[in-house]
C-alpha positions in Angstrom: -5.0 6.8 -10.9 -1.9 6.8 -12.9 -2.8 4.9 -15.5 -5.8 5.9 -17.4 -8.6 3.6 -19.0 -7.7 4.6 -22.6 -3.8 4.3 -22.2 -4.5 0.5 -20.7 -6.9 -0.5 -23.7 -4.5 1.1 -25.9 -1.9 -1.3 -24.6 -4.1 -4.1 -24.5 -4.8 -3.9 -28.0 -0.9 -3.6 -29.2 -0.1 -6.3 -27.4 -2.9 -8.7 -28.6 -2.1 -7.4 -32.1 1.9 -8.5 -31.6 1.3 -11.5 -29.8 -1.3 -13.2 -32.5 1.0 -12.1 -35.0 4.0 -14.6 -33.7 4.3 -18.0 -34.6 3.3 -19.4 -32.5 0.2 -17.1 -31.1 -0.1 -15.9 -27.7 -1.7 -13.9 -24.9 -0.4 -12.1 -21.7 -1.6 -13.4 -19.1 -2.3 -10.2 -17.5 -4.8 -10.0 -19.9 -7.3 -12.9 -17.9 -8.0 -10.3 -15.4 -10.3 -8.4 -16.2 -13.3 -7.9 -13.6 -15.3 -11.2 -15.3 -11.5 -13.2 -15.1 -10.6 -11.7 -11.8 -14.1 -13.1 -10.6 -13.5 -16.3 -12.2 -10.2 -16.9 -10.5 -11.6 -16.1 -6.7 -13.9 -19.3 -7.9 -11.0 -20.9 -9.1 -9.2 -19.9 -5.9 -12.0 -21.7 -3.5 -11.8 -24.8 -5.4 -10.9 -28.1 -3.4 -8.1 -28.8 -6.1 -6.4 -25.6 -5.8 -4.4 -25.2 -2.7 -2.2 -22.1 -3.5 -4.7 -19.5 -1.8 -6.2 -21.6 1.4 -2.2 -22.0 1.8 -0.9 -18.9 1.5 -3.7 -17.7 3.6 -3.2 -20.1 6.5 0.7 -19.0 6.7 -0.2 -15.3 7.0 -2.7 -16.4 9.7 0.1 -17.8 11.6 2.7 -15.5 10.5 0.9 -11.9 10.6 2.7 -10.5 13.7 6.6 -11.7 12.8 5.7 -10.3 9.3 4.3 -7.0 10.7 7.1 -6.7 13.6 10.2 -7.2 10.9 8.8 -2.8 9.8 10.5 -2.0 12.9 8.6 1.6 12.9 5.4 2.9 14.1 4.3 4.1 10.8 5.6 2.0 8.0 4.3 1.6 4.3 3.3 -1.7 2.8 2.2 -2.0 -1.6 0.5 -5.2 -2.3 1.5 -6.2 -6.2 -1.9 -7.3 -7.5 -4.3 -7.6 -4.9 -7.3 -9.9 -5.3 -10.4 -9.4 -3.6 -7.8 -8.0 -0.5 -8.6 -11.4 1.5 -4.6 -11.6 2.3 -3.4 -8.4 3.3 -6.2 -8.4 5.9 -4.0 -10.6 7.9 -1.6 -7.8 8.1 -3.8 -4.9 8.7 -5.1 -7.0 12.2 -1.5 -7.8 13.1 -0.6 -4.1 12.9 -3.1 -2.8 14.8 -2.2 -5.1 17.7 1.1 -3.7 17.4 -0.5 0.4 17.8 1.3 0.8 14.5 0.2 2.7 11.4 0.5 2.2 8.0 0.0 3.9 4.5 -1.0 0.6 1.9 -0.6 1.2 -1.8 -2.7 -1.2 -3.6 -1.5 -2.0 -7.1 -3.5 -3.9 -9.8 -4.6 -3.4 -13.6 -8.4 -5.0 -12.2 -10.0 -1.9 -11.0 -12.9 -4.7 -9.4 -9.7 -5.8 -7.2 -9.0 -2.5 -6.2 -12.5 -1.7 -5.6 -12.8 -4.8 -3.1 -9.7 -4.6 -1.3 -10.0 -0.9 -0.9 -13.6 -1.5 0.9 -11.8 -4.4 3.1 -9.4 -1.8 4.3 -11.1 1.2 5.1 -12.4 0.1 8.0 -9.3 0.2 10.0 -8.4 3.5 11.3 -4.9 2.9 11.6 -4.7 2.3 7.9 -4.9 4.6 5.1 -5.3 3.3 1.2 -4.0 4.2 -2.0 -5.1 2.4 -5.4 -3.2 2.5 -8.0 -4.8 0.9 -11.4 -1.5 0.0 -12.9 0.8 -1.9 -14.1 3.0 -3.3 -11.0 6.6 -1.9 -11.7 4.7 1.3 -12.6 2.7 1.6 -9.5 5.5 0.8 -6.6 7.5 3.7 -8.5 4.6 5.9 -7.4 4.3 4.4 -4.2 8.0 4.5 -3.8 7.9 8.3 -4.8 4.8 8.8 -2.0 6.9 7.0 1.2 7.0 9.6 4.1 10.8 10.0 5.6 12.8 7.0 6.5 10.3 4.5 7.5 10.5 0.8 5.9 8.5 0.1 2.9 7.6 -3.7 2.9 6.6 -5.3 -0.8 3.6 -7.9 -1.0 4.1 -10.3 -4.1 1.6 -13.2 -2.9 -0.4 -15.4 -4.9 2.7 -17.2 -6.9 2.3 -14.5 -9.1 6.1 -15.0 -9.7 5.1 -17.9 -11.4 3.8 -15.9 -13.8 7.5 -14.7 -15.0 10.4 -17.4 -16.9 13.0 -17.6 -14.9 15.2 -14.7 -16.7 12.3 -12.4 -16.7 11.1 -13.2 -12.5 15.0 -12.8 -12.1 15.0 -9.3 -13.6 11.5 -8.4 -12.7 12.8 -8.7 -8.5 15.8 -6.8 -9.5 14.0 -3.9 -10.9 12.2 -4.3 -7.4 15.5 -4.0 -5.4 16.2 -0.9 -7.7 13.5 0.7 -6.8 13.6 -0.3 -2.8 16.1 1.5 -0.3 18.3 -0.4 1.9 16.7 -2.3 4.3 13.2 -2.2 2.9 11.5 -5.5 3.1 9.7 -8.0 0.2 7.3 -10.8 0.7 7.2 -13.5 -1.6 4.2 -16.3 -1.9 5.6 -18.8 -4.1 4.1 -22.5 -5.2 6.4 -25.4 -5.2 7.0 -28.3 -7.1 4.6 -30.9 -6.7 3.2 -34.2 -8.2 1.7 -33.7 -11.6 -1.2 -35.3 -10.9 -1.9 -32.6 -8.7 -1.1 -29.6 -10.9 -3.5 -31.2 -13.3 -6.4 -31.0 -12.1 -5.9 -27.7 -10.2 -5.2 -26.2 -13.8 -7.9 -28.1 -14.9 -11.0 -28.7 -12.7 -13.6 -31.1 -13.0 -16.1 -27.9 -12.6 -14.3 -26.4 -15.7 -14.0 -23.3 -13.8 -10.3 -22.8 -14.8 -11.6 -23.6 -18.8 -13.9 -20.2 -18.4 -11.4 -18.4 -16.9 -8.9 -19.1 -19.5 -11.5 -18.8 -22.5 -12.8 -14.8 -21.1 -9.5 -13.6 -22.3 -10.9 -14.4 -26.0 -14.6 -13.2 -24.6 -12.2 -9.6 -23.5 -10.8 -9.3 -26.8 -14.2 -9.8 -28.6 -16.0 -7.1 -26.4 -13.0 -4.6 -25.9 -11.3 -4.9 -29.4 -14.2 -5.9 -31.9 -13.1 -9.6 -32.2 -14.9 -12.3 -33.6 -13.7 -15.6 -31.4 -16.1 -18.2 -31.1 -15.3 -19.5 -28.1 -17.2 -22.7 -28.4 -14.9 -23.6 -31.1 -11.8 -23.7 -28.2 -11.1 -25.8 -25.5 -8.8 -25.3 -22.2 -5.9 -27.4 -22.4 -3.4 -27.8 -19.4 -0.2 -29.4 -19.4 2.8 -30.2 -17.0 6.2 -29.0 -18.0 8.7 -31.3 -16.0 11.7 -29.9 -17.7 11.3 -26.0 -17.2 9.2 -26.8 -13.8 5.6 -25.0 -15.1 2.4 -25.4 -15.7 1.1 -24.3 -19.3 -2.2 -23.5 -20.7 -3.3 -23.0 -24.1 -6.6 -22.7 -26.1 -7.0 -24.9 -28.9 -8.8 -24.6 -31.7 -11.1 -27.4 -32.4 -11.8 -26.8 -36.4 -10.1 -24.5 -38.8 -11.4 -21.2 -38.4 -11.0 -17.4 -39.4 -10.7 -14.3 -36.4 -11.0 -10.8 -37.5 -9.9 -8.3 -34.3 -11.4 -4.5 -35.9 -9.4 -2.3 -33.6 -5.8 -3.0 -34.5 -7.2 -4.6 -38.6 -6.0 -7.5 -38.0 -7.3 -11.2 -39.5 -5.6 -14.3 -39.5 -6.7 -18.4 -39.8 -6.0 -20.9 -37.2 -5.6 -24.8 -38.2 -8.0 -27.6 -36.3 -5.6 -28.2 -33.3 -3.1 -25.0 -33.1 -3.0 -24.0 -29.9 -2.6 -19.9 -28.3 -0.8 -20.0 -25.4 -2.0 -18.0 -22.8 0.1 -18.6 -19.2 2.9 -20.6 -18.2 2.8 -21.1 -14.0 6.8 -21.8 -12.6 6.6 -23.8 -9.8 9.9 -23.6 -7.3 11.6 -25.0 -4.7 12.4 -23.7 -1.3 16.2 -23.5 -1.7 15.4 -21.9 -5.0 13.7 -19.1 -4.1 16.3 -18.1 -1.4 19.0 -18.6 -4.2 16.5 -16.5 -6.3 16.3 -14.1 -3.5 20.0 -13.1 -3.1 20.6 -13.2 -6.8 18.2 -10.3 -6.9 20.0 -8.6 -4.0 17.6 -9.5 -1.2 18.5 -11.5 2.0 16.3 -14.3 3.4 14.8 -13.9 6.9 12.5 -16.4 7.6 10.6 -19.0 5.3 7.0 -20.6 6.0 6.4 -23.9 4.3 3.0 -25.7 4.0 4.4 -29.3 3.0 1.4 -31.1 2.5 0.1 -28.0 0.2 3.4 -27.1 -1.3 3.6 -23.4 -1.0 6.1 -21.4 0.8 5.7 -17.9 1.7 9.7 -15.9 2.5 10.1 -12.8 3.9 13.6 -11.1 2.6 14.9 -7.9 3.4 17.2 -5.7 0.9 20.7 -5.8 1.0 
């Protein structure tokens, strides 16, 4: 692996000591995922009120074989950007072996349970060999990238709306550094959730089951295990909120009373008031037209975009330029 467990947790705990430090406090979202989170959000991901995965599964379901068939080779090379429990690329791996094709998959994610799972889902095709990389993503496609064998096309996974995850300066950059790293004519796949009514981005960030609430409130559980914190999580509460203006999703985790949180491993203690909030993820949602404009901005052109209208998710394959 390139990364190694002590270089991760020390990055873990600068960043969680910089980012409670600012006013106000906040958490990288990366940071949910560890093997608890990442478990958390498959649950969140099978939930009736959240339609990004059943939708973004469905269009590689339908899509597999144009997807596979834009590689143009007999052996191409395909890196998933964070790879959940590897239910996606599946769709992929089946479509190339209809084709006789091969591939080489590098598997990127900084949940070594994700790599674990997907790695397992994979190995069973013989036309497929795996790679795992426990990294951070920009880290782990320059590997990948470093690995490719001659000239054959590399194509780029970035499902799940995880650009969502990035403002739009950062996501803007973030593909860029992608492009950089790509050659000419390399492909990129992007899953992206669209804009939607509120009232349905509510209650997906904020189930009835309260399975999003535990998923949001393990990052404080991580920090109390991993860096010798002392959150008591009963006294938070998930808190989800639609921002029509910058077109995302927040979440935050409130404190219910005035409190005091000592974190051991970076000495650092600080007071939050009864109702400050730490903001832990903002989700961007996009339009179609958007993304392409996003797209050749970032010095990728569009080939062919898959909506799901009634969901609201659209999935584009783009090719370097």
């Amino acid at each position: 692996m390139p990364t190694t467990t002590r270089s991760l947790t020390a990055e873990f705990a600068a960043d969680v000591e910089r980012d409670l430090a600012l006013v106000p406090k906040q958490l990288q979202s990366k940071y949910l995922y560890d093997a608890l989170g990442s478990s958390l959000f498959e649950a969140i991901c099978r939930l009736p009120w959240y339609h990004i995965t059943r939708a973004e599964t469905d269009l590689l379901a339908r899509h597999a074989d144009a997807i596979v068939a834009a590689l143009g080779d007999a052996y191409g090379t395909i890196v998933e950007l964070g790879c959940g429990s590897g239910e996606k690329i599946m769709f992929l791996a089946e479509a190339l072996g209809r084709t006789g094709g091969h591939a080489r998959v590098h598997l990127i994610d900084i949940s070594s349970q994700a790599l674990e799972q997907t790695e397992q889902r994979l190995n069973r095709f013989r036309h497929v060999s795996v790679v795992g990389h426990w990294s951070t993503y920009e880290e782990g496609l320059r590997t990948a990238v470093a690995a490719r064998r001659g000239d054959s096309t590399m194509l780029v996974l970035l499902l799940g709306s995880n650009i969502g995850n990035f403002d739009p300066p950062a996501a803007a950059q973030f593909l860029e550094r992608i492009r950089a790293t790509l050659a000419p004519g390399d492909l990129l796949l992007l899953g992206a959730d669209l804009v939607k009514p509120e009232r349905e981005l509510l209650v997906a960030y904020d189930d009835p089951l309260g399975v999003s609430a535990a998923f949001n409130l393990n990052v404080l559980l991580r920090i109390n295990r991993e860096l010798g914190g002392t959150f008591d999580l009963r006294a938070f509460r998930h808190r989800a909120v639609w921002n029509a203006a910058c077109s995302r999703m927040d979440m935050f985790l409130v404190s219910t009373r005035q409190q005091r949180v000592r974190i051991d491993s970076v000495d650092l203690e600080f007071q939050l008031r009864e109702g400050e909030a730490i903001w832990t993820e903002s989700s961007y949602k996009y339009t179609p037209d958007g993304l392409i404009t996003q797209l050749a901005n970032s010095g990728f052109e569009s080939m062919a975009q898959w909506i799901d209208h009634d969901a609201g998710f659209a999935l584009t394959l783009a090719r370097t330029t």
